[in-house]
C-alpha positions, 0 to 999 in steps of 0.5 A: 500500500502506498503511504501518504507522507508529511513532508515539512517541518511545519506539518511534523511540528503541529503533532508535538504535544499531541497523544505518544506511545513509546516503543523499543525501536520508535516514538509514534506521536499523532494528532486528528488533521484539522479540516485546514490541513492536508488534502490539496491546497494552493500553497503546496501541502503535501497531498495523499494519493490519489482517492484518499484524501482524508487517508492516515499520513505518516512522518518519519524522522531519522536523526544523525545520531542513529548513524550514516545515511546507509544506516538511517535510509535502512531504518526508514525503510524498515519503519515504511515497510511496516507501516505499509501492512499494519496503517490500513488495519489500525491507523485512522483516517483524518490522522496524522502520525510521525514515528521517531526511530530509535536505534533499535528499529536497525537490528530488531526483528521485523515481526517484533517492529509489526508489533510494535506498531500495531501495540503504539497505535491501540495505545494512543488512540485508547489511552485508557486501556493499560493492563496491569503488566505494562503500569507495573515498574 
C-alpha cells in the first residue's frame, strides 16, 4: 500500500504535544488533521494519493545520531515497510502520525517492529486501556 507522507517541518511540528506511545525501536506521536490541513491546497501541502484524501499520513524522522545515511535510509525503510501492512488495519483516517526511530528499529526483528506498531497505535488512540503488566515498574 502506498503511504501518504508529511513532508515539512511545519506539518511534523503541529503533532508535538499531541497523544505518544513509546516503543523499543520508535516514538509514534499523532494528532486528528484539522479540516485546514492536508488534502490539496494552493500553497503546496503535501497531498495523499490519489482517492484518499482524508487517508492516515505518516512522518518519519531519522536523526544523525542513529548513524550514516546507509544506516538511517535502512531504518526508514524498515519503519515504511511496516507501516505499509499494519496503517490500513489500525491507523485512522483524518490522522496524522510521525514515528521517531530509535536505534533499535536497525537490528530488531521485523515481526517484533509489526508489533510494535500495531501495540503504539491501540495505545494512543485508547489511552485508557493499560493492563496491569505494562503500569507495573
Amino acid at each position: 500500500m502506498a503511504v501518504a507522507t508529511l513532508k515539512k517541518r511545519s506539518e511534523f511540528l503541529r503533532l508535538r504535544g499531541g497523544a505518544r506511545f513509546a516503543t523499543p525501536s520508535f516514538v509514534v506521536e499523532t494528532r486528528p488533521r484539522g479540516p485546514d490541513t492536508g488534502g490539496p491546497t494552493a500553497n503546496g501541502a503535501t497531498q495523499p494519493p490519489p482517492g484518499a484524501a482524508n487517508a492516515p499520513r505518516f512522518g518519519f524522522t531519522v536523526t544523525k545520531k542513529l548513524g550514516g545515511a546507509v544506516v538511517r535510509n535502512r531504518i526508514r525503510r524498515r519503519l515504511k515497510a511496516v507501516v505499509g501492512l499494519v496503517a490500513p488495519d489500525l491507523a485512522r483516517a483524518d490522522h496524522d502520525y510521525v514515528l521517531v526511530a530509535r536505534l533499535a528499529a536497525l537490528d530488531r526483528a521485523f515481526a517484533d517492529l509489526k508489533k510494535d506498531l500495531e501495540r503504539a497505535l491501540q495505545r494512543v488512540h485508547h489511552p485508557a486501556a493499560v493492563t496491569k503488566r505494562e503500569r507495573s515498574p
